[in-house]
C-alpha positions in Angstrom: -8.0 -8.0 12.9 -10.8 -8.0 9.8 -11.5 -11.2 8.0 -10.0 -10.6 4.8 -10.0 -11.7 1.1 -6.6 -13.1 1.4 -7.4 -15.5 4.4 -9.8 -16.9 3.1 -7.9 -17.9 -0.5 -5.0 -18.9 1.6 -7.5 -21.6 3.1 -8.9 -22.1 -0.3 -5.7 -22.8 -1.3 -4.3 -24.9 1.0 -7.5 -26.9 0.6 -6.8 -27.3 -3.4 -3.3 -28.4 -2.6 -3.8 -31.0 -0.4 -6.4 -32.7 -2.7 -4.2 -32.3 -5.5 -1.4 -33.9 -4.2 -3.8 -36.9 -2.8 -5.3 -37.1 -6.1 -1.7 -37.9 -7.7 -0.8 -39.8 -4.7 2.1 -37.7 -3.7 3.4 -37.9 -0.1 3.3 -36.0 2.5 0.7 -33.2 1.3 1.4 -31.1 4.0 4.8 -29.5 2.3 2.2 -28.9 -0.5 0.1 -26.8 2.2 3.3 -25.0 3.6 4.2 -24.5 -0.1 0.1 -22.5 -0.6 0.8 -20.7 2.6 4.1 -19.7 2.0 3.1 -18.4 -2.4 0.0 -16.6 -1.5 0.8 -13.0 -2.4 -1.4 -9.7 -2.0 -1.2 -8.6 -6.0 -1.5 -11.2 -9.3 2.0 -9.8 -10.7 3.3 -10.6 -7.5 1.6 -13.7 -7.2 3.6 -14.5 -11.2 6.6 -13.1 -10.4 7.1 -15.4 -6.6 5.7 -18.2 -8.9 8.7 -17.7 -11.9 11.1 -17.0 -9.2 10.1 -20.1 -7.0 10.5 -22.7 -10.0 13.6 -21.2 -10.1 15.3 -21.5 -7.0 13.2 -24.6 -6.3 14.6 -26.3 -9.3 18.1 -25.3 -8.5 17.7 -26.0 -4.7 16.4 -29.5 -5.5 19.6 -30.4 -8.0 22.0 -29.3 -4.9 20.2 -31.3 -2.6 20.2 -34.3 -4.4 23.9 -33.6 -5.3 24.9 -32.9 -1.6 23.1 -35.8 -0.4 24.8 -38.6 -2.2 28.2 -36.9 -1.3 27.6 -36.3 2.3 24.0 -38.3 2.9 21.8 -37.0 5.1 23.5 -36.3 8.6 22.4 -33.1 10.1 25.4 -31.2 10.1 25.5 -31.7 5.9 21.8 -30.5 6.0 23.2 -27.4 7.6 26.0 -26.6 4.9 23.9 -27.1 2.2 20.8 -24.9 3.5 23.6 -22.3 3.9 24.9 -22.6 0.4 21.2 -22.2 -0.8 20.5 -19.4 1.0 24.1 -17.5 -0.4 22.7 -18.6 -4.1 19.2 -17.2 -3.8 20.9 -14.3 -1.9 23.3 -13.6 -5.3 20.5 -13.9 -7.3 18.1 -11.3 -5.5 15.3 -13.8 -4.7 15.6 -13.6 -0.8 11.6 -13.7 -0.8 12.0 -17.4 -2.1 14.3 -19.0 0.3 11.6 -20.2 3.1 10.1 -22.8 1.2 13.1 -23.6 -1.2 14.7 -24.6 2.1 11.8 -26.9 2.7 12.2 -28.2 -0.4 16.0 -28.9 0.3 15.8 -30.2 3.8 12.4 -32.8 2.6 15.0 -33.8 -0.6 17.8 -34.6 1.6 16.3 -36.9 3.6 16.4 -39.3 1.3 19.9 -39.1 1.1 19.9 -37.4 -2.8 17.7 -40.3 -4.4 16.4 -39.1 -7.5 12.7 -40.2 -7.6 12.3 -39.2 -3.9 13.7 -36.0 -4.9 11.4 -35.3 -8.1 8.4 -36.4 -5.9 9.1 -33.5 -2.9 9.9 -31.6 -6.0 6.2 -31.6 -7.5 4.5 -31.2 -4.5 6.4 -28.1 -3.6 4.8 -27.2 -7.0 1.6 -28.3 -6.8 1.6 -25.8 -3.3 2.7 -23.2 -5.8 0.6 -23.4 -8.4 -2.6 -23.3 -6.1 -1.9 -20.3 -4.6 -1.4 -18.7 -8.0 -4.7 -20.1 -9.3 -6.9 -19.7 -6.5 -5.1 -15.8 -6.4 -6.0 -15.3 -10.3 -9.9 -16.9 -10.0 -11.0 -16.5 -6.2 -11.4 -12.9 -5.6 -8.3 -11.4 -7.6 -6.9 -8.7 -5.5 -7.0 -4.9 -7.2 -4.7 -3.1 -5.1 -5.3 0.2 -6.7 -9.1 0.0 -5.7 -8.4 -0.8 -2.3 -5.7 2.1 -2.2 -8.1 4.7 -3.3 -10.8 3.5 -0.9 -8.7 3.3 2.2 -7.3 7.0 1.1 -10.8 7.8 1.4 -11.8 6.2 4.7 -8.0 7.7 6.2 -9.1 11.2 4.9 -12.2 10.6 7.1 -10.4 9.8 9.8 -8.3 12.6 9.9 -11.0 15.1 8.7 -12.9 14.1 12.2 -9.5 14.8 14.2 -8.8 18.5 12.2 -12.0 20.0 12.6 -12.3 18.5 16.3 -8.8 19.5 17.2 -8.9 22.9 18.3 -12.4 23.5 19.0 -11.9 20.6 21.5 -15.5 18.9 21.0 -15.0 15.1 21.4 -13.8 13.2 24.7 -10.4 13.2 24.8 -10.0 9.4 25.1 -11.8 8.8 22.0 -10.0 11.6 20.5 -6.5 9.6 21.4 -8.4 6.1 20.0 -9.2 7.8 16.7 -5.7 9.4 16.5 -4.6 5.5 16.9 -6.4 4.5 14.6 -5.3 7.0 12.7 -1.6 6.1 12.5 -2.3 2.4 11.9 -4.1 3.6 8.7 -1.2 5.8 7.5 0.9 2.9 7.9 -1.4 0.0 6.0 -1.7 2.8 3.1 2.0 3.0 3.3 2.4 -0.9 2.9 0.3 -0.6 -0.3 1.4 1.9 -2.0 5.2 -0.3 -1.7 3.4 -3.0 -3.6 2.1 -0.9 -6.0 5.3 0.6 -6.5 6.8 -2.6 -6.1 5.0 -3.9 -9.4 5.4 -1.1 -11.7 9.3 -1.0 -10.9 9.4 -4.9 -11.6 7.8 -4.4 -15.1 9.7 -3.8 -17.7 7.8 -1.1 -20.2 4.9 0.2 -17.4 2.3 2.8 -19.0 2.3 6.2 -18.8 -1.3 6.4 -17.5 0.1 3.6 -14.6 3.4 6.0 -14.0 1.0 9.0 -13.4 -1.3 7.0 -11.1 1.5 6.3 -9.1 2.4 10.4 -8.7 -0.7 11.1 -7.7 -1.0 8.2 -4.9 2.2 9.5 -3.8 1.6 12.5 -3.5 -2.3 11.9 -1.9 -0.1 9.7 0.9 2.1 12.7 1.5 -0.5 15.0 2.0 -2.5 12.8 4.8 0.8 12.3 6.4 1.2 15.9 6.8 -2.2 16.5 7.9 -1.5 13.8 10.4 1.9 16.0 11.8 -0.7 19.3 12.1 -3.2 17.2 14.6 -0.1 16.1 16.2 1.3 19.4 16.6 -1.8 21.0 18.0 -1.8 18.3 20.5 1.7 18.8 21.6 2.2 22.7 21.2 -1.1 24.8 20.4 -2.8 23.8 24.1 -0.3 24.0 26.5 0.0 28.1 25.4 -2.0 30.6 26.3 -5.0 31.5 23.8 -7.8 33.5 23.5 -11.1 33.0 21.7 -9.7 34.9 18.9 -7.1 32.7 18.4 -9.1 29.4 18.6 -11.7 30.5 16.3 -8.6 31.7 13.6 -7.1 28.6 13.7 -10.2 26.4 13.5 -11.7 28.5 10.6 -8.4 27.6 9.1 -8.2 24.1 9.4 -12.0 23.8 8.8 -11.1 25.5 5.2 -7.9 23.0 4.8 -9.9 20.0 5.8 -12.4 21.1 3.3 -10.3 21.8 0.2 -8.8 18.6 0.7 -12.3 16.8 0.2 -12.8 19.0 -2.7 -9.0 17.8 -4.4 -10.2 13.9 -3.9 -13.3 14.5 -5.3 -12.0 16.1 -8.2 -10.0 12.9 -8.1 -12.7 10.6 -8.8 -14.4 13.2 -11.5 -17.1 13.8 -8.8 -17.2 17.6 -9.4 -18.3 20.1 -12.1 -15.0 21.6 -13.8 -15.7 25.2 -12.9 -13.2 26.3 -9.7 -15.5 27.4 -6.8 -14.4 31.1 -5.2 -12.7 29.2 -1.9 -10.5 27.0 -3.3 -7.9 30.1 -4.2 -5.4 28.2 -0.8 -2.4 30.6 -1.3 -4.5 33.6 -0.8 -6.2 32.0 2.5 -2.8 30.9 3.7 -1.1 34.2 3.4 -4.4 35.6 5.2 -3.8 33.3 7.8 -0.4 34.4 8.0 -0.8 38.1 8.0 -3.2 37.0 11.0 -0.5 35.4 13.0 1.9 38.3 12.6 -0.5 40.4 13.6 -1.6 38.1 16.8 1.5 37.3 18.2 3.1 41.0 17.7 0.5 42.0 20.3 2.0 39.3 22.9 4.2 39.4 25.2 4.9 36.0 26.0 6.9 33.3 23.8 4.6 32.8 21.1 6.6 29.9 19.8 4.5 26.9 20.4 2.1 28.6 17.9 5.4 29.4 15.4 5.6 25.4 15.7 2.1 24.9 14.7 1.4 27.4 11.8 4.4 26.0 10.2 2.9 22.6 10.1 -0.1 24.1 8.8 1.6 26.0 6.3 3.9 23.0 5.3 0.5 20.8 5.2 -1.4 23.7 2.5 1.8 23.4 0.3 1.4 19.9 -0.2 -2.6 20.0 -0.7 -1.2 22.4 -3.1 0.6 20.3 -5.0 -2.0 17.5 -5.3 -4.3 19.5 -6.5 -2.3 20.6 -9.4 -1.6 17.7 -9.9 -4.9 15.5 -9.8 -5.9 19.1 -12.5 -2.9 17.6 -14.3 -4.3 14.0 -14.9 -7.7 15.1 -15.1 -6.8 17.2 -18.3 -4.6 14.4 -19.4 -7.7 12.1 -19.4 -10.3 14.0 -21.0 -8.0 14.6 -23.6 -7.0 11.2 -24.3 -8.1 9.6 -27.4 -11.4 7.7 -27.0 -11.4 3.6 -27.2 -12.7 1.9 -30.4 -16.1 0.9 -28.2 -16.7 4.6 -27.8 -18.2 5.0 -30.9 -20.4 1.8 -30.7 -23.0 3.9 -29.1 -24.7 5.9 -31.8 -25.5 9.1 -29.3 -21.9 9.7 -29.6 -22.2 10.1 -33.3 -23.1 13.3 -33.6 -20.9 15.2 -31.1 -18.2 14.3 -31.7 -16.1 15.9 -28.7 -18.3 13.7 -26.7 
């Protein structure tokens, strides 16, 4: 596990709460610690939104445990019923992600048996914990999830680009070829988790931008894409050696996935703007896949033996050049989008921009 931004501003956090609720003399701080631990949240509009939403069902669990505690005090078994009607409430209202700590904030207002002060008190230091983890979230280190998405689709493409151009020509130790392949998967599924909170946040506002919408495409599809060059490693491992090959064979399908592998780099990079605007001659992929296909038709017409272990993997290496495809049409989509977007007011600040004024 890697020592992360968000441990630390939990402990940050839970740090600021506790003195808080010391400083206004507010008893026990440790609800407002669980309260931190419990709000900190890996995005800033998350962070808002768990905020909003925790007033809320905080508030409302707080009036129905002072209600249900001067009707049925504080006996266990009354505890019970009410933390099941709280949890049916924030249920109907679609804030599941809330009911942890609104529960501890209904089980630490019944103990007094629905007294109103004692209530108000647990109240505001449920808040307090709130409130720092949405400070320290906002001024410590704010998280940018879209900068750490592109950067871990970078290190993942490296990752697998290791894998693809090793995976036929056989090169590395096999148990450090398995570790990578790990390591491999674990990344797929982390990018996986952050592209659901980016997604998460744009479906959650209510007018997102157009430039935001398109973003969003294009991490799609860049996840896709990896994931599919992530079946054809797999599929080479399970199908391509356990056949019969010769030399031929090995060097046409690692010339091909040497070319995939590298027309991938050349999309991301085009990405980030990191490439001149004229097309190099090898980035023409449909012509190279139906080479590669005429090749295999021509191979395994001159076998005798099943030849369909190899079907298995061309098709994964076919399905994985349609999607590279398709990102790089679109990331040519957004990049002619952007360079003909209107320039900001600042852009013409700079007097070397005056006189060209495509610049």
């Amino acid at each position: 596990m890697n020592f992360g931004a968000r441990m630390l501003k939990t402990g940050i956090a839970v740090t600021l709460a506790l003195y808080l609720t010391t400083l206004l003399n507010l008893t026990p701080p440790v609800i407002a610690a669980i309260a931190a631990i419990f709000a900190m949240q890996p995005t800033i509009y998350k962070s808002w939104t768990y905020f909003l939403d925790q007033l809320l069902t905080n508030t409302l669990g707080a009036v129905i445990a002072v209600t249900a505690g001067r009707l049925l005090s504080s006996e266990p078994i009354a505890v019970g019923l009410t933390c099941i009607v709280v949890i049916m409430i924030c249920l109907k209202m679609k804030r599941a992600d809330t009911i942890g700590l609104t529960l501890v904030t209904v089980i630490s207002v019944m103990e007094a048996s629905g007294d109103l002060g004692f209530a108000l008190n647990r109240f505001l230091i449920s808040v307090i914990g709130i409130f720092s983890a949405f400070f320290i979230n906002v001024v410590v280190l704010p998280p940018k999830p879209r900068e750490q998405f592109i950067g871990q689709i970078q290190s993942t493409f490296s990752q697998l680009s290791l894998l693809m151009r090793t995976a036929v020509s056989d090169e590395i130790k096999e148990n450090v070829f398995r570790d990578e392949q790990k390591a491999l998967e674990g990344s797929i599924q982390s990018l996986t988790e952050k592209y659901n909170l980016l997604e998460e946040d744009q479906h959650k506002r209510r007018r997102p931008s157009y430039t935001e919408s398109r973003h969003l495409v294009v991490y799609k599809q860049m996840l896709h894409t990896l994931r599919k060059g992530t079946e054809v490693v797999e599929a080479v491992e399970e199908h391509y050696f356990p056949t019969a090959r010769t030399l031929l064979l090995d060097k046409l399908f690692d010339d091909q996935l040497e070319y995939m592998i590298k027309y991938h780099e050349h999309v991301l990079l085009k990405f980030e703007g990191k490439l001149k605007p004229d097309d190099l001659p090898w980035q023409n992929l449909e012509e190279e896949n139906e080479r590669f296909s005429q090749a295999m038709k021509e191979y395994m017409q001159q076998q005798e033996g099943s030849t369909m272990r190899l079907s298995i993997v061309a098709a994964e290496i076919q399905a994985y050049g349609y999607q590279l495809e398709r990102l790089n049409r679109l990331v040519e989509h957004y990049g002619d989008s952007k360079r003909n977007a209107p320039k900001p007011w600042t852009h013409w600040l700079n007097p070397k921009n005056w006189r060209n004024p495509k610049s």
